[in-house]
VOGU-3710 file (C-alpha; in Angstrom, 3 decimals, decimal comma):
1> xxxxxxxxxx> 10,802/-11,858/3,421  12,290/-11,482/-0,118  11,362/-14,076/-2,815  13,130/-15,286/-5,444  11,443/-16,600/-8,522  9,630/-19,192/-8,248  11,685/-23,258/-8,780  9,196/-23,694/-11,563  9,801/-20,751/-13,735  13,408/-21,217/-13,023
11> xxxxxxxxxx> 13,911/-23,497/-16,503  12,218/-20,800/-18,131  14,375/-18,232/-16,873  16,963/-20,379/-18,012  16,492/-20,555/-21,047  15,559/-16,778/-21,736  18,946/-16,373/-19,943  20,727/-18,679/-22,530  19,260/-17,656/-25,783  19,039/-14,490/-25,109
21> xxxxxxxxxx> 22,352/-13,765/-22,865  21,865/-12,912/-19,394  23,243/-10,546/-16,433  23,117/-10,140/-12,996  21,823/-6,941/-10,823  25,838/-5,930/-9,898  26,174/-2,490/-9,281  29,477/-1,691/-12,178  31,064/0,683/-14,191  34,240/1,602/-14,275
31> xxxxxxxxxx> 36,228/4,308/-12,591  37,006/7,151/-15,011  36,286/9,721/-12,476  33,779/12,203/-11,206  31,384/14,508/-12,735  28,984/17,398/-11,672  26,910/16,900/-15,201  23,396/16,840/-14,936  20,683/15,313/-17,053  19,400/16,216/-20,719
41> xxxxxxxxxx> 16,701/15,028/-22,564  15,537/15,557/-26,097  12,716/14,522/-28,585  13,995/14,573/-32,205  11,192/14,797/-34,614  13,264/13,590/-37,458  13,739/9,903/-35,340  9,199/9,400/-35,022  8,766/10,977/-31,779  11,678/9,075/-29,964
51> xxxxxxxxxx> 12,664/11,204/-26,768  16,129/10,707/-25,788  17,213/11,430/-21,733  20,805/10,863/-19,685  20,122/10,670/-16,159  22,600/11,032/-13,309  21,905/7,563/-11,607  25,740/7,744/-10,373  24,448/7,891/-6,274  23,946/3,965/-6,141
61> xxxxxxxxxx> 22,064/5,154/-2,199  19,304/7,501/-4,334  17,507/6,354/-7,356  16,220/8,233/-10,198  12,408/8,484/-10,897  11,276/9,045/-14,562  7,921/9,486/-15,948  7,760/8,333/-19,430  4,838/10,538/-20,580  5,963/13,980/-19,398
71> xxxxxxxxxx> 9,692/12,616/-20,225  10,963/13,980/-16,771  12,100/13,117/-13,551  10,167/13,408/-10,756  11,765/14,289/-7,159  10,437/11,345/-4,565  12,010/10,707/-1,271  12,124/6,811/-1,140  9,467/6,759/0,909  7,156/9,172/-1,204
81> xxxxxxxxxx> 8,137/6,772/-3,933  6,725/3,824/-2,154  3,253/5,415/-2,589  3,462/7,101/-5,993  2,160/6,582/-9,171  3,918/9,785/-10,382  6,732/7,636/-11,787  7,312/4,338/-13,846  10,965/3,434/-13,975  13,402/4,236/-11,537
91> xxxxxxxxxx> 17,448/4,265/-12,153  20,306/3,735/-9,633  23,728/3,309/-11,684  22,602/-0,025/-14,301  19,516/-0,955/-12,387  16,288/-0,116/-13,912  13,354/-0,978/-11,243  9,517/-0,756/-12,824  6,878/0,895/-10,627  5,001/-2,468/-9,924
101> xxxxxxxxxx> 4,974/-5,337/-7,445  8,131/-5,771/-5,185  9,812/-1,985/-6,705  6,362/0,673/-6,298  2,608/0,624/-5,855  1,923/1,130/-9,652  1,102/-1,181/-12,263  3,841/-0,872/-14,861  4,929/-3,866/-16,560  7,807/-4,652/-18,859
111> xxxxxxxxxx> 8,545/-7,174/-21,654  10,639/-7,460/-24,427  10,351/-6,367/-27,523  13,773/-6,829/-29,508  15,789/-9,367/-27,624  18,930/-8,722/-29,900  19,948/-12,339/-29,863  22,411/-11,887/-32,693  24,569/-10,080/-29,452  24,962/-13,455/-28,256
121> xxxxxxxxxx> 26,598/-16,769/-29,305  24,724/-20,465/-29,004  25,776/-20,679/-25,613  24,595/-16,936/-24,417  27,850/-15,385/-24,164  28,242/-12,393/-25,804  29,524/-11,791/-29,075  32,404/-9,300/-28,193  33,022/-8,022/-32,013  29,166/-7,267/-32,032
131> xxxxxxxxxx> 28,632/-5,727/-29,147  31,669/-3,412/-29,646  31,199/-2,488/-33,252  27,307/-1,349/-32,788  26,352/1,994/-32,352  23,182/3,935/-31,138  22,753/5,092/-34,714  22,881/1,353/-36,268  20,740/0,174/-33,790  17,620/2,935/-34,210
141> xxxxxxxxxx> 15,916/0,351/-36,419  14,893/-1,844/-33,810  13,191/0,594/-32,051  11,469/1,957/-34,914  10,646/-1,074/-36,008  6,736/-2,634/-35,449  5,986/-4,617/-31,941  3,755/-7,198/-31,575  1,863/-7,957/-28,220  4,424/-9,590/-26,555
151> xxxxxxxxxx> 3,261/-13,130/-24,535  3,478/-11,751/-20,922  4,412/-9,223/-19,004  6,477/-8,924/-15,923  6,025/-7,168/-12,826  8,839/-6,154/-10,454  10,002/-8,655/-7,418  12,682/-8,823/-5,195  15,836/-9,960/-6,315  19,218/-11,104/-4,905
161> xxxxxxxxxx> 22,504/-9,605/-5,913  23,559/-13,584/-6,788  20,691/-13,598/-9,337  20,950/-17,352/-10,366  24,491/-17,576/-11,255  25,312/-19,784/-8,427  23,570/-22,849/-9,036  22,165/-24,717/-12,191  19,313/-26,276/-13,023  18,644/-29,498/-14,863
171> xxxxxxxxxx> 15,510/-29,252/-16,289  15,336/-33,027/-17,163  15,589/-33,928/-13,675  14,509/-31,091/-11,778  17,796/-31,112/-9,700  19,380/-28,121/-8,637  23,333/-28,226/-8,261  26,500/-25,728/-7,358  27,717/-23,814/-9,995  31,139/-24,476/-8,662
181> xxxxxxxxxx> 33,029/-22,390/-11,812  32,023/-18,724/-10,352  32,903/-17,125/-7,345  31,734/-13,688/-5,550  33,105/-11,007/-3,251  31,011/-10,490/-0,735  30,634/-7,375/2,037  29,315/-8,403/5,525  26,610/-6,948/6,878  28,257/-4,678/9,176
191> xxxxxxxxxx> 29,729/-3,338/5,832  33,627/-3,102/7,174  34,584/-6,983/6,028  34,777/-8,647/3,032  35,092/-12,457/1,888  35,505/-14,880/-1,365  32,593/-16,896/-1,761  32,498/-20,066/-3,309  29,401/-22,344/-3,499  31,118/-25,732/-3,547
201> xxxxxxxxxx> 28,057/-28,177/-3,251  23,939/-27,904/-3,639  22,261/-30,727/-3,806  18,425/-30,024/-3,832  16,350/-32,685/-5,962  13,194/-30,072/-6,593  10,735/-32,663/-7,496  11,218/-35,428/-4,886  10,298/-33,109/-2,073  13,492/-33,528/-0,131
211> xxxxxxxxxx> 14,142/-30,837/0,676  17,922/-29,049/0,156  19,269/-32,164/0,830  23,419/-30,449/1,715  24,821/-27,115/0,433  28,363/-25,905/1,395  29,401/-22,513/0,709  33,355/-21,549/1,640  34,425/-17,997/2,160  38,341/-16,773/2,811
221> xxxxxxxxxx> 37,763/-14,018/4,804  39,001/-10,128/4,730  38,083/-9,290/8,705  37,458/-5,405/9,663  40,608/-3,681/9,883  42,736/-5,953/8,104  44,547/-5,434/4,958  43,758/-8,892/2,712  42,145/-12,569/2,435  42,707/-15,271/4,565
231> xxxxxxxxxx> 42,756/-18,564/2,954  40,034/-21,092/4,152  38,695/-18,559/7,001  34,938/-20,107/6,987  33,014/-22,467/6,160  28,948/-22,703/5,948  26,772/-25,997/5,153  24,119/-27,494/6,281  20,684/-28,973/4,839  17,091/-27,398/4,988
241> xxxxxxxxxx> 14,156/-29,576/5,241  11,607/-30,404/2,844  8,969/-27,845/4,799  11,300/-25,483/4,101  13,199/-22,732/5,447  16,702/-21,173/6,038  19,759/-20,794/6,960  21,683/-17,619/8,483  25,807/-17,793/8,165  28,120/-15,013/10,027
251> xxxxxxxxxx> 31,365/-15,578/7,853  33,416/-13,147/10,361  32,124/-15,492/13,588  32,434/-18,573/11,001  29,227/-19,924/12,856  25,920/-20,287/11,672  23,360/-17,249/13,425  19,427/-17,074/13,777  18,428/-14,668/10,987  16,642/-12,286/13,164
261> xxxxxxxxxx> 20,143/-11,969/14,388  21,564/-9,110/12,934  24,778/-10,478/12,520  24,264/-12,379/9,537  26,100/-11,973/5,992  24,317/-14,667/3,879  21,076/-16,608/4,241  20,140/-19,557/1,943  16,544/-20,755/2,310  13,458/-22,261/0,277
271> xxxxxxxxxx> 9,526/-21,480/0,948  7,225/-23,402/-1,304  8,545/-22,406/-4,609  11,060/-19,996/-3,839  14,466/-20,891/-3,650  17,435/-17,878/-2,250  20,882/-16,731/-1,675  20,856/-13,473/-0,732  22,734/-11,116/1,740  22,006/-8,966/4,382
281> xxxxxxxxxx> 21,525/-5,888/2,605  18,579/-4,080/0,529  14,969/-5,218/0,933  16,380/-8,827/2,348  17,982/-7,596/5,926  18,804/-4,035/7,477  22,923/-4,535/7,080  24,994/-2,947/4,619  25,643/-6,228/2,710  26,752/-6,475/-1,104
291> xxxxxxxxxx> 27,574/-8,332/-3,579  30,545/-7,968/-6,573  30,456/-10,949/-9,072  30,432/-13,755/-10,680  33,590/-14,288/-11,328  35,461/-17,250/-12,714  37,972/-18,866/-9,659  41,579/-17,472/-11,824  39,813/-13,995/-11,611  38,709/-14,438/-8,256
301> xxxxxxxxxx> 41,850/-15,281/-6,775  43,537/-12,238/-8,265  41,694/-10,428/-5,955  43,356/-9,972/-2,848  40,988/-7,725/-0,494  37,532/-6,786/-1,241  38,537/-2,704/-1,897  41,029/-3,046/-4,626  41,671/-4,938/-7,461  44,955/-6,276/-9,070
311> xxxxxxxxxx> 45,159/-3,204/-10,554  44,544/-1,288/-7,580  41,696/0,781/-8,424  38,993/1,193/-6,104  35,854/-1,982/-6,629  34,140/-0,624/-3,180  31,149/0,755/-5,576  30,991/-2,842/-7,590  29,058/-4,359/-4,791  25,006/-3,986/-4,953
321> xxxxxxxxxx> 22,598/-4,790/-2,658  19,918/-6,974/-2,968  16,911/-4,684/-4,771  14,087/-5,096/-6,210  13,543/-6,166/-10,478  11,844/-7,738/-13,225  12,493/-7,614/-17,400  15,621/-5,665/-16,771  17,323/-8,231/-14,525  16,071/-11,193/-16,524
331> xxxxxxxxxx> 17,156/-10,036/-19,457  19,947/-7,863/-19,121  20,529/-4,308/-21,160  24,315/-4,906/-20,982  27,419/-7,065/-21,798  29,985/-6,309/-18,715  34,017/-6,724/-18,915  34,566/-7,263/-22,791  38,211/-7,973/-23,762  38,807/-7,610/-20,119
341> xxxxxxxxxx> 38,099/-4,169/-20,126  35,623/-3,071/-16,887  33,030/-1,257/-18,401  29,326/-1,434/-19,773  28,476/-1,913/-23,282  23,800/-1,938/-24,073  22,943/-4,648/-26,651  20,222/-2,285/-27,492  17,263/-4,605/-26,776  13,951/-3,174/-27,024
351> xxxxxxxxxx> 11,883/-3,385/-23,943  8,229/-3,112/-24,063  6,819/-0,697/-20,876  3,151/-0,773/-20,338  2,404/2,369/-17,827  -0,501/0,565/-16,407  -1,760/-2,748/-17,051  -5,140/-2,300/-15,651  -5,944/0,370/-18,348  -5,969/-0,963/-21,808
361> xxxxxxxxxx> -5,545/2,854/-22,804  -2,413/3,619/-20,936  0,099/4,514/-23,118  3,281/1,563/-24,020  6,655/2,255/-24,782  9,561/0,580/-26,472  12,761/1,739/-24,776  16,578/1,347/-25,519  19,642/1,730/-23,129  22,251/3,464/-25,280
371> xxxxxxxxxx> 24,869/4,325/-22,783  25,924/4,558/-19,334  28,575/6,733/-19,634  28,986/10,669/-19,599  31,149/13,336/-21,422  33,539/13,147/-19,092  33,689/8,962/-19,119  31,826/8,252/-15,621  29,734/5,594/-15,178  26,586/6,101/-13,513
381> xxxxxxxxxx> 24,781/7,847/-16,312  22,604/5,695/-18,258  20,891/7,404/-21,746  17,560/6,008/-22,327  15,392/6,744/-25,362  11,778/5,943/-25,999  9,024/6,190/-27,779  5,026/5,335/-28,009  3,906/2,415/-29,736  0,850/0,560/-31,133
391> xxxxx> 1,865/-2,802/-30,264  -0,125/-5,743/-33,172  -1,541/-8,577/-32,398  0,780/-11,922/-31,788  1,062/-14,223/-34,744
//
């Protein structure tokens, strides 16, 4: 059963997500076109030993294994991954997995090391003018710069597509509410149907051990075959008790399913401290679920079907499963859809990667996403560059 982070780290995550500007796991780029180029790495002596790679990540079905030390990939089936140390962060389009916990049997761990806040206003949006006037070469110093042991680390665990954009959290209180400004598309399970998802009410007091006390989720409804949305086509709500629990939702059927049906699209549930949305896709159900979002309700409604948008180009590859994540989910290496335009831009943070944190003499890296696009202008094709570092003691 996938877990999502625990309902008491959740105001911490919160406020990383705020001061620091957040971003969900959404498969995205834009569509430029298609390209045959391959990877290239370098190491430029002139930069202190920082190795620079671009990987073709492009196949969102196959990720990308790369070993940090040898600075190469490695070839893994993804089930000869599963047992591998061989490798410590794996790529597929803008997800970066660590080989730890819920993403590989190794004991990599991540943190940050130059959060890049200035990318980011007071409320955690990001600053367009910086984020589009910063360049690789400007932004060098950060990784160069000294890195002090960071607080904690983070291993990889399973994440949903919906991250935790669809609710909010009152940390006064403890309550947990609908974020009822953001919207999703959503693919079924069955993968051939599509719907708008709204979460229009959550009410689940955390700390009075109600349980979720009523949730209400509505979805207008793109069913196989057909050509757009239907207004109003489902709705799923419900309550789960303070034991916990969940709740399976077939938005083609528009009726609630047992979730070791195979039918289902969405499950909402809580187990102890663990508190989900997720669909049936990835390491959450066998389905070929997805999810493309948030999005505010205008932009939303401009989408008519789940294939196209209002400009008609192709958002089939926008949707991503639920995966597997840590440091790179909760603290995102990108700004998405400045000015409106669909692409990628890195706010050059500087993550920490420690190969193996049962070994005090493993090596750790700082590391820097400083594109995802290639020559030709497809997306797919992140460029990472690293190098070791001797990280000092916390003040």
């Amino acid at each position: 059963m996938i877990q999502a982070r625990s309902i008491l780290s959740l105001a911490v995550a919160a406020i990383l997500l705020a001061g620091c500007g957040g971003g969900s796991s959404n498969d995205i780029g834009d569509d430029s076109g298609e390209s045959d180029q391959g990877e290239s790495s370098t190491v430029d002596d002139q930069q202190a030993g920082v190795a620079t790679k671009q990987l073709d990540a492009s196949d969102s079905a196959t990720p990308v294994f790369l070993n940090l030390e040898t600075g190469q990939t490695v070839e893994l089936t993804a089930e000869e991954a599963a047992t591998s140390t061989a490798w410590h962060l794996a790529f597929r389009r803008n997800n970066i997995q660590l080989n730890s916990g819920a993403s590989g049997p190794g004991n990599v761990v991540g943190a940050i090391g130059a959060g890049q806040a200035d990318f980011y206003d007071s409320n955690g949006e990001p600053s367009a003018s910086v984020f589009l006037n910063a360049t690789a070469d400007s932004e060098l110093e950060h990784l160069l710069a000294e890195m002090a042991e960071p607080s904690s680390w983070t291993r990889d665990e399973l994440i949903s597509g919906f991250a935790e954009d669809w609710y909010t959290y009152d940390a006064r209180n403890g309550n947990i509410t609908a974020n009822s400004e953001a919207g999703w598309l959503v693919r079924s399970g069955e993968g051939n149907s599509y719907a708008r998802m709204r979460v229009t009410s959550l009410d689940f007091p955390t700390r009075t051990g109600e349980g979720i006390k009523a949730f209400t989720l509505e979805f207008d409804v793109q069913p196989a075959g057909a050509l757009t949305f239907a207004d109003n086509a489902a709705l799923f709500s419900g309550s789960i008790p303070a034991t916990g629990g969940e709740s399976c939702f077939d938005f083609d059927a528009n009726a609630k399913v047992a979730c070791d049906d195979a039918a289902w699209d969405i499950t909402i549930g809580f187990a102890g401290r663990d508190f989900y949305l997720r669909t049936n896709s990835g390491p959450s159900g066998e389905g070929e679920g997805g999810v493309f979002g948030p999005h505010m309700l205008a932009e939303l409604a401009s989408y008519t079907n789940g294939t196209t948008s209002n400009a008609d180009t192709d958002i089939s590859h926008h949707y991503t499963a639920d995966s597997t994540g840590g440091i790179f989910v909760m603290q995102s290496w990108y700004a998405y859809s400045l000015q409106g335009a669909h692409k990628l831009w890195p706010n050059y943070r500087v993550y920490l990667i420690d190969t193996d944190s049962t070994n005090d003499t493993s090596p750790v890296y700082g590391l820097q996403v400083i594109g995802y696009y290639n020559d030709a202008g497809a997306s797919g094709f992140p460029n990472v560059r690293w190098k070791t570092v001797e990280l000092t003691a916390a003040e």
